[in-house]
KELUMZA-208843 format. One record per residue (C-alpha): residue number from 1; residue in three letters; x, y, z. Coordinates in Angstrom, 3 decimals, decimal comma, always signed. Each point is the difference from the previous one (the first is absolute). Layout:
BEGIN
+-----+--------+----------+----------+----------+
! num ! residu !       px !       py !       pz !
+-----+--------+----------+----------+----------+
! NUM !    ala !        X !        Y !        Z !
...
+-----+--------+----------+----------+----------+
This chain:
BEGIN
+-----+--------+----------+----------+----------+
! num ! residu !       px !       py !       pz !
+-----+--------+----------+----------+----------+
!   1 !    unk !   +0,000 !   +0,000 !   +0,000 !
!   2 !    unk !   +1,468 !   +3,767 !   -0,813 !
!   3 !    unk !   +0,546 !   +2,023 !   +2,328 !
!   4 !    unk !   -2,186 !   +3,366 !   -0,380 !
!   5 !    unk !   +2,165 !   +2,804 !   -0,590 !
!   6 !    unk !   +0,344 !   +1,801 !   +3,713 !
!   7 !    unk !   -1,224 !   +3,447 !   -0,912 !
!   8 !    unk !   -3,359 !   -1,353 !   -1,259 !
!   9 !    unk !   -0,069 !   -2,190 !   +3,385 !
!  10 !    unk !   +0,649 !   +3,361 !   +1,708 !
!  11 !    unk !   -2,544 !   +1,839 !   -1,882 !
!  12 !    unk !   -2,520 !   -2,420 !   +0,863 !
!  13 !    unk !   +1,342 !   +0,481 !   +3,760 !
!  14 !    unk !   -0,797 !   +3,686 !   -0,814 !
!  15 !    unk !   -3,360 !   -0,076 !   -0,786 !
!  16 !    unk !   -1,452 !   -0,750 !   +2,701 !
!  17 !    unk !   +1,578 !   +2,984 !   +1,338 !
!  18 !    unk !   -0,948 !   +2,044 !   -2,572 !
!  19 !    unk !   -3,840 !   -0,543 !   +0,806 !
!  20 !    unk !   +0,317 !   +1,072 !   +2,923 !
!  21 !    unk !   +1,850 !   +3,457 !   -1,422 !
!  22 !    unk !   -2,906 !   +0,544 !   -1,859 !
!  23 !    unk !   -2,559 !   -1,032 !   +3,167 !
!  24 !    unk !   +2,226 !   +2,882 !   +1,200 !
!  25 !    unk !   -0,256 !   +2,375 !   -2,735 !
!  26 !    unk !   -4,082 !   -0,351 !   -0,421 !
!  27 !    unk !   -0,820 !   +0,366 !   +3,825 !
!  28 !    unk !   +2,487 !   +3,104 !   +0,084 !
!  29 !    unk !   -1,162 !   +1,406 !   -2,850 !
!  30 !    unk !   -4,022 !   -0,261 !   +1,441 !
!  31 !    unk !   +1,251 !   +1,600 !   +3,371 !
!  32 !    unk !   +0,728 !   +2,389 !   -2,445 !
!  33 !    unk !   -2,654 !   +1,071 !   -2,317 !
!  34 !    unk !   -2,696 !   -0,967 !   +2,370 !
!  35 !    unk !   +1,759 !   +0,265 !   +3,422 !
!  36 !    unk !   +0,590 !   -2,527 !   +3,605 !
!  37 !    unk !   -1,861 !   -2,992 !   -0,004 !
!  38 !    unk !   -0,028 !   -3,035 !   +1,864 !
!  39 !    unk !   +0,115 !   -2,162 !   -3,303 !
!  40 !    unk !   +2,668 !   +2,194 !   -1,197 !
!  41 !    unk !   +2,293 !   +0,004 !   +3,190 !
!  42 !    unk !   -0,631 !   -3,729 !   +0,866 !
!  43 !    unk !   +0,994 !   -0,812 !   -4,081 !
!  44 !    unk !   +3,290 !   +2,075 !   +0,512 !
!  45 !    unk !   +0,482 !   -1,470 !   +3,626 !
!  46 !    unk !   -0,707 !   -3,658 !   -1,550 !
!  47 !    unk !   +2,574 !   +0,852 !   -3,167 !
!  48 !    unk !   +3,137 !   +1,140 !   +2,451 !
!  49 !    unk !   -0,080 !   -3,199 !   +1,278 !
!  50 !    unk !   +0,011 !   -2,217 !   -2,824 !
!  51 !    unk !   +2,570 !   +2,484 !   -2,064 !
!  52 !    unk !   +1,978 !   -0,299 !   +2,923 !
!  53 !    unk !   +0,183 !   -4,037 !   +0,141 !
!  54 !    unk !   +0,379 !   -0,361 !   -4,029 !
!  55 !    unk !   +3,340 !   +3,080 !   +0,061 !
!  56 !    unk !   +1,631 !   -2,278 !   +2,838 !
!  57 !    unk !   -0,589 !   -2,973 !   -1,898 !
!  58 !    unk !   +1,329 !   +1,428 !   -2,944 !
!  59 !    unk !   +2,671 !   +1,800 !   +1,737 !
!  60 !    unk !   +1,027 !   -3,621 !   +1,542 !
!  61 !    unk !   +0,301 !   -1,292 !   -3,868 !
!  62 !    unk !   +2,113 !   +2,514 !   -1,089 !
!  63 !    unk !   +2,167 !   +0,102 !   +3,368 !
!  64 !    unk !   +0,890 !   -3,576 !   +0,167 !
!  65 !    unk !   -0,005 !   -0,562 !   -3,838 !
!  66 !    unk !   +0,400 !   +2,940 !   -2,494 !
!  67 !    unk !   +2,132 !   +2,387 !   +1,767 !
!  68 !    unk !   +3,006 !   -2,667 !   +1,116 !
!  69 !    unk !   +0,168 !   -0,727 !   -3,075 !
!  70 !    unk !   -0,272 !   +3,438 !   -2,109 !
!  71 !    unk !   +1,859 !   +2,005 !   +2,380 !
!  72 !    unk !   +3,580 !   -1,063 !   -0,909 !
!  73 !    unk !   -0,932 !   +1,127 !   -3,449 !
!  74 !    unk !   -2,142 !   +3,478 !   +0,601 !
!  75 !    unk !   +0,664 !   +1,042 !   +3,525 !
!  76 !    unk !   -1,222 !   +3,413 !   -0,753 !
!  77 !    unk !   -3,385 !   -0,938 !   -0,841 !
!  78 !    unk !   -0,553 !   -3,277 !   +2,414 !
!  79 !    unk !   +0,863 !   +3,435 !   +2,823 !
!  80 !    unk !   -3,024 !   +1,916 !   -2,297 !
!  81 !    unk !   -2,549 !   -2,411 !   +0,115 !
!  82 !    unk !   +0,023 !   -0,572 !   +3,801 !
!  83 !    unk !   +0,730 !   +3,880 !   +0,520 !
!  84 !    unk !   -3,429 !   +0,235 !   -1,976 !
!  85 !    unk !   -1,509 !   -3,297 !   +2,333 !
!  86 !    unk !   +0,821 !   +1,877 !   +2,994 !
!  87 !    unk !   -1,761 !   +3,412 !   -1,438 !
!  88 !    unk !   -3,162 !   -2,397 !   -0,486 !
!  89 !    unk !   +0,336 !   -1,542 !   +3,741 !
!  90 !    unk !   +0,299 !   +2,785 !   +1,414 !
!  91 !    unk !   -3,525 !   +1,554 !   -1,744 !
!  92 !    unk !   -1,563 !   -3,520 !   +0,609 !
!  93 !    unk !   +1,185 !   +1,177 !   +4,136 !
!  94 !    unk !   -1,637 !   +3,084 !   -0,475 !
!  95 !    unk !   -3,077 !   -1,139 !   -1,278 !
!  96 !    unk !   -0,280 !   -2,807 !   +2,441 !
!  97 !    unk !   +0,408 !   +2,703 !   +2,900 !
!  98 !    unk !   -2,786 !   +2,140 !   -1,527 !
!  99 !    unk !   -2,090 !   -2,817 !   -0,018 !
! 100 !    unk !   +0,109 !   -1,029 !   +3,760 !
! 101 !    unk !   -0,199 !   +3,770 !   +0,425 !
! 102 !    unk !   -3,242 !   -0,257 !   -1,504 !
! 103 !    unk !   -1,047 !   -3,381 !   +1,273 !
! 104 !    unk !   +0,541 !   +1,613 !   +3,678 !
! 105 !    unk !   -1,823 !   +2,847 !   -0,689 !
! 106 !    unk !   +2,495 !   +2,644 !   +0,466 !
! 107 !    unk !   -0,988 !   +1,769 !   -3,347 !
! 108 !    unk !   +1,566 !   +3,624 !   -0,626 !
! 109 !    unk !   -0,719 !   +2,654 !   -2,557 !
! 110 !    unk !   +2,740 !   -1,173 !   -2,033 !
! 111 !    unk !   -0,854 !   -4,104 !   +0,509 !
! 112 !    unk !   -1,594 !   -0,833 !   -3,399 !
! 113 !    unk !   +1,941 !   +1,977 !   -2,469 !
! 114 !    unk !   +3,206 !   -1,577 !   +1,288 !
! 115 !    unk !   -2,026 !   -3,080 !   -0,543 !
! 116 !    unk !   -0,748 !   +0,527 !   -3,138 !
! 117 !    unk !   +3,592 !   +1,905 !   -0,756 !
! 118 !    unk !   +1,894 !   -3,285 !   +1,552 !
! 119 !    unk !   -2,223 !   -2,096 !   -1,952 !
! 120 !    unk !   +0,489 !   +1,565 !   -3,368 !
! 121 !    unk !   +3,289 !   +0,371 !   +1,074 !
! 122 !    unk !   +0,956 !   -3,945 !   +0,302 !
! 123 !    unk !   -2,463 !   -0,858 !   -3,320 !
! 124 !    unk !   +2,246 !   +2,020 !   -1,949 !
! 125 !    unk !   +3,639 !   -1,242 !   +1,941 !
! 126 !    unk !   -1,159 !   -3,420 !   -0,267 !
! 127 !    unk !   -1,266 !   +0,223 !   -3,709 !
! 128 !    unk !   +3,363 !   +1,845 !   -1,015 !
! 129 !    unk !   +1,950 !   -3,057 !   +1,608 !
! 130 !    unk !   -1,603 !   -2,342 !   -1,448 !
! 131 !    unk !   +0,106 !   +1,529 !   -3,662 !
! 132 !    unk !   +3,483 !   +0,249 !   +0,975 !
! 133 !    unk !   +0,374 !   -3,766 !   +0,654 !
! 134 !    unk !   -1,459 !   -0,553 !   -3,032 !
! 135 !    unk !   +1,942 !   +2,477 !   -2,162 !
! 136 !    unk !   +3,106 !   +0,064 !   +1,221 !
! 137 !    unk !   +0,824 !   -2,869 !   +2,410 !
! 138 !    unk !   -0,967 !   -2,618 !   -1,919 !
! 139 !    unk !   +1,293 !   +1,374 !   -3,615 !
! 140 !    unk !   +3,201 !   +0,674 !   +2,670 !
! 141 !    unk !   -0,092 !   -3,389 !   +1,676 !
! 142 !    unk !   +0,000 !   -1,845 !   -3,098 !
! 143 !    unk !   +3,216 !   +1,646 !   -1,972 !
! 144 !    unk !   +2,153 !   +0,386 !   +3,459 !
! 145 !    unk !   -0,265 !   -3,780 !   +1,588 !
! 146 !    unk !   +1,703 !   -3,114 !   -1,723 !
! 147 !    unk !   -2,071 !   -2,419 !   -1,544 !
! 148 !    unk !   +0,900 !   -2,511 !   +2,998 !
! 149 !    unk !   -1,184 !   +2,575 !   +2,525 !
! 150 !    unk !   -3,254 !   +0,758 !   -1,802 !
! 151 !    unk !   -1,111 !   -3,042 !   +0,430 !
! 152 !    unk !   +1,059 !   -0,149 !   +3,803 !
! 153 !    unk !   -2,635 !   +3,349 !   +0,143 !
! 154 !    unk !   -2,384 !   -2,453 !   -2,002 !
! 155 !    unk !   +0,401 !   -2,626 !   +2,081 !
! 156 !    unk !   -0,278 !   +2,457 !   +3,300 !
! 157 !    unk !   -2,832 !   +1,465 !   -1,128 !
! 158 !    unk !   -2,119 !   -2,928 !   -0,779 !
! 159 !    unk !   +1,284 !   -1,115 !   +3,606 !
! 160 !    unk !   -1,613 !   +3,048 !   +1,748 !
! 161 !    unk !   -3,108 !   -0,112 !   -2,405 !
! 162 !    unk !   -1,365 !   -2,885 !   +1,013 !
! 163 !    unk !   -3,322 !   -0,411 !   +1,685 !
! 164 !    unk !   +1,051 !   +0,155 !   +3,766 !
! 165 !    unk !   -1,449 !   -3,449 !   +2,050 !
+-----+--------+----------+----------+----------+
């Protein structure tokens, strides 16, 4: 049996993640053209979660497979990418804090617009990574590691990709 190629495994990883983003995206976006709501907070509240369990997975991937192995080639942009990861952690933080805010009641003037700012904020982080990823990375990944060590990503990949028991 072939092994898939481990960009499409990772995109697949992805878009899971990427529903979420959009989950993310829609109930921000409500909040607002139509202001707070209950369906609208608990749909943002339900999203940080989920985006925050699919980026560590993700982030495990490319920590214990893709990185090792592409940073002895493109140290420079292995230091980017998890520059950018860190940018995106530290909105997905942010977000999470506004949310318990919220969740606690301790709701200020300035409560839901940094909602909806830290919201649109990580959407458009998290999109830009991943077109990243797709763009660059990969197209990156491919020229810069040996044939032997592509398929050790492969192989890695399809490790970390399967259904967990």
């Amino acid at each position: 049996m072939a092994t898939m190629d481990p960009f499409e495994m990772l995109m697949q990883e992805t878009a899971v993640g990427a529903r979420w983003i959009e989950q993310l995206r829609r109930a921000s976006a409500s909040i607002r053209s139509y202001g707070f709501s209950a369906d609208s907070f608990s749909m943002i509240a339900d999203a940080v979660g989920n985006i925050e369990s699919a980026l560590r997975r993700h982030d495990e991937i490319e920590d214990s497979s893709l990185f090792p192995l592409l940073e002895s080639h493109v140290p420079d942009s292995v230091r980017e990418m998890r520059a950018r990861r860190r940018h995106i952690w530290s909105a997905l933080h942010e977000l999470r804090a506004l949310v318990r805010e919220i969740e606690d009641g301790h709701v200020y003037g300035s409560s839901v617009p940094d909602l909806v700012q830290v919201a649109d904020e990580i959407v458009d982080l998290v999109r830009s990574h991943l077109a990243d990823e797709d763009t660059v990375l990969a197209p990156l990944t491919r020229e810069k590691l040996t044939p032997k060590e592509y398929a050790q990503l492969a192989a890695d990949v399809a490790r970390y990709s399967q259904p967990q028991a």
